[in-house]
N, C-alpha and C positions, 0 to 999 in steps of 0.2 A: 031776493032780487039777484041776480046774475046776465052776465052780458049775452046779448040775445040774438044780434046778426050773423050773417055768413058774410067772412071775409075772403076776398080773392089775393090777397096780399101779403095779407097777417097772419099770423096763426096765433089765436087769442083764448085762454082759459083762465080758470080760478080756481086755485085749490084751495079751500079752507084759507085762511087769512091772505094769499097769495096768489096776486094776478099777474100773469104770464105775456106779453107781449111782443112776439120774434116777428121777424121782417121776414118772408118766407116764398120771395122770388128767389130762390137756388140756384135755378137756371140763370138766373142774369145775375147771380151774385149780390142777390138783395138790393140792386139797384133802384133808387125812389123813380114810381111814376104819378102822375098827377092821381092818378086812384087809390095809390099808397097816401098819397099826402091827405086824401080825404076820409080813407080811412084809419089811419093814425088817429085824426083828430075827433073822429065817431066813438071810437076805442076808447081813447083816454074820456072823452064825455063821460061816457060808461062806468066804467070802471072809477071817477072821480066820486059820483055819486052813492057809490057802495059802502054803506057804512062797517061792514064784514071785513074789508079788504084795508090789513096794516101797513103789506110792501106791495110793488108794481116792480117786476123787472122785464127791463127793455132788454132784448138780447136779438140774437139770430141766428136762424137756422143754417145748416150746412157748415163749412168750416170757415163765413165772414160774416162779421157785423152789417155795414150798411156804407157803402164805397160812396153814395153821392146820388144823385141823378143817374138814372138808367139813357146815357145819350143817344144809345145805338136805337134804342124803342121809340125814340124823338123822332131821329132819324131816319127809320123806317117807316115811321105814321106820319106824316110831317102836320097835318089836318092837328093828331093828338097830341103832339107837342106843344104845340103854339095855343091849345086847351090850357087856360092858369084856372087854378081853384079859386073858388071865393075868399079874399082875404080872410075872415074868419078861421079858415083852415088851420092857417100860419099860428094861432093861439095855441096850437099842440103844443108848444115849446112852455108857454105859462102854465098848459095844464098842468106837465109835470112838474115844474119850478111849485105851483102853487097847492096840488092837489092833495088831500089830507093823509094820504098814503106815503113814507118814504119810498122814493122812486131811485132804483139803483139799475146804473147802466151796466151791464155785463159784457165787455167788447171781446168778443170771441174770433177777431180779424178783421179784417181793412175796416177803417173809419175816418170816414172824409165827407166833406160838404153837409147835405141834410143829418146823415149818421153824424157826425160830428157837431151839430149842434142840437138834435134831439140827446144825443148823452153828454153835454155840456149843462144841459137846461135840469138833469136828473140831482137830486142831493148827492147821489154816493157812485165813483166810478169805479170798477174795477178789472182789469185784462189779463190775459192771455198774453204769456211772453210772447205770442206770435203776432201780435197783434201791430197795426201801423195807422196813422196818424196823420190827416194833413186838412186843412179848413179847406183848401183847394175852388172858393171859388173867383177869387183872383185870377187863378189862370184859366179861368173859362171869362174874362170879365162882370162879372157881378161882386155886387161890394157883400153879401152873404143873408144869411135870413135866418127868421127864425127865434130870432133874441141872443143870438149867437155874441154881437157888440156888447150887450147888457151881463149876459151870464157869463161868459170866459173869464175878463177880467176878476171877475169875482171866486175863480179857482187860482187861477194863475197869476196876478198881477194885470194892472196896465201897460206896464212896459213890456209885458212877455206876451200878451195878446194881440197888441199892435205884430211885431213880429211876427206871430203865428198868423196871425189874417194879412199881412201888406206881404209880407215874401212869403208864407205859405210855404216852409220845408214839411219834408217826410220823415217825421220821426220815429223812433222806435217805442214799444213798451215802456222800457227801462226808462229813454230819457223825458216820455209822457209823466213817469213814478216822480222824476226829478223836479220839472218841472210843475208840480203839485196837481196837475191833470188829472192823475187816477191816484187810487191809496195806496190798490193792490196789485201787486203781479205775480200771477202764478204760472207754471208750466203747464205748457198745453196739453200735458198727458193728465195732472190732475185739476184744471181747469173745472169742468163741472164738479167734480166731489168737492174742490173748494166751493165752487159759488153755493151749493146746498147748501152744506154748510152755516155761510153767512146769513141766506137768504133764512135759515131755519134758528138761527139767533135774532134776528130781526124780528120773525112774525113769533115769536117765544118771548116778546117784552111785551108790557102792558100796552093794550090798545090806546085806551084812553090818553094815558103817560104820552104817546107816540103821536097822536092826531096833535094832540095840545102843544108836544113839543115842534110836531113842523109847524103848527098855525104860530107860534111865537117867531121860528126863525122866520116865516116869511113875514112876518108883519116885522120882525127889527128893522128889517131891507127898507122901510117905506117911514116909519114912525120916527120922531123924535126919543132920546133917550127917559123925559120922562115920562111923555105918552106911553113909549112900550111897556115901561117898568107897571105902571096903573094896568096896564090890559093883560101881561103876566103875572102879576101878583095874584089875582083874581081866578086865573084861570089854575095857577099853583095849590092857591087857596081852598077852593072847591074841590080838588083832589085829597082832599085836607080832613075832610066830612063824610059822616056815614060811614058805608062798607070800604070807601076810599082812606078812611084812616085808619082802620084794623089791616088793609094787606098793607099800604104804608108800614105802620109797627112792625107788623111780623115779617118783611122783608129786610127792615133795618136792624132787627133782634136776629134776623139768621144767616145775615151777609153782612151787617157794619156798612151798606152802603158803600161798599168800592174803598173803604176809607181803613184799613186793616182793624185788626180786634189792640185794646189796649197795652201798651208798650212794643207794639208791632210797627213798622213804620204803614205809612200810608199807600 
């Protein structure tokens, strides 16, 4: 199976355990228009159901991420601006939160409004020191979308999200890194060689291991402590059996599990 539309927005592929997802208005800076928002959400559909597919990365084309709403295209169409997608749409943001895929935001420049809470909603963020930062839809008055209120705090705190959404500064990379927003920052000369990189350690771990380990963090978010622990145990468990406990062994006989070799420390 593989994703099968033609997008006017996106630019959407899969290489081998890895699907590729750029915002790919250029010309307008990647700016979200209501056909981006419905194809975003067609995309991720897609690409959710792939059981092939270990990572999803969100990135964009040219030299930005995803600034926000394309206002001036509002603007200019006024008929298509005032076109809202069908609520549904707006689940893009749980697909990635939820989809069995580690979903890693790749901010290669400006990230504000929709861009900034499509890579707020991803497990893993990572930038481009050129990269900037603002929720920004307070200053157009909207209170923001997306799951934006739900997933931020859950990178950054609550008191740092409030902040970040009610005054809305422009931050940089670095104090993105600080504020625990992204993991990583790299220079923008080797910005893609890093992302490979990581993106090729990720889909280089065990699939299984990977699907099971997001299905646990997204169900900790929702379950009680002992509930979760009964629905992990089991799903640990069963990794446990069969051909899952011979590469089990032989990876723990030829890496110690992360945990050093005897009298080494850990």
């Amino acid at each position: 199976m593989s994703v099968t539309s033609t997008w006017n927005t996106l630019d959407v592929s899969v290489d081998g355990r890895v699907a590729w997802v750029r915002f790919d208005r250029p010309h307008r800076r990647n700016g979200v228009t209501t056909e981006m928002a419905v194809e975003m959400y067609g995309a991720l559909t897609q690409i959710a159901a792939l059981d092939s597919v270990s990572v999803l990365v969100l990135t964009g084309n040219g030299d930005t991420f995803c600034p926000g709403a394309d206002l001036r295209a509002a603007a200019d169409d006024p008929e298509a601006g005032r076109a809202l997608p069908d609520p549904e749409v707006y689940h893009s943001a749980r697909l990635l939160r939820e989809m069995p895929a580690v979903t890693l935001a790749a901010v290669n420049g400006a990230c504000a409004g929709a861009g900034f809470a499509w890579a707020s909603a991803c497990d893993l963020r990572v930038a481009a020191a050129s990269a900037r930062f603002a929720t920004a839809f307070i200053a157009v008055g909207l209170p923001g979308e997306l799951g934006l209120a739900w997933t931020l705090p859950r990178s950054v705190g609550a008191s740092r999200a409030r902040e970040l959404m009610f005054l809305s500064p422009k931050i940089d990379a670095q104090t993105a890194h600080e504020y625990g927003l992204v993991s990583q920052v790299w220079p923008a000369e080797s910005f893609h060689a890093e992302l490979d990189r990581l993106v090729a350690e990720l889909a280089g771990r065990r699939p299984e291991a990977v699907r099971l380990m997001k299905q646990s963090l997204v169900e900790a978010e929702g379950l009680g402590l002992g509930d979760y622990i009964t629905a992990e145990s089991a799903r640990y468990l069963a990794l446990l059996t069969g051909d899952g406990a011979d590469l089990v062994r032989a990876r723990l006989s030829g890496r110690g599990a992360g945990l050093g070799r005897p009298g080494e420390p850990a």
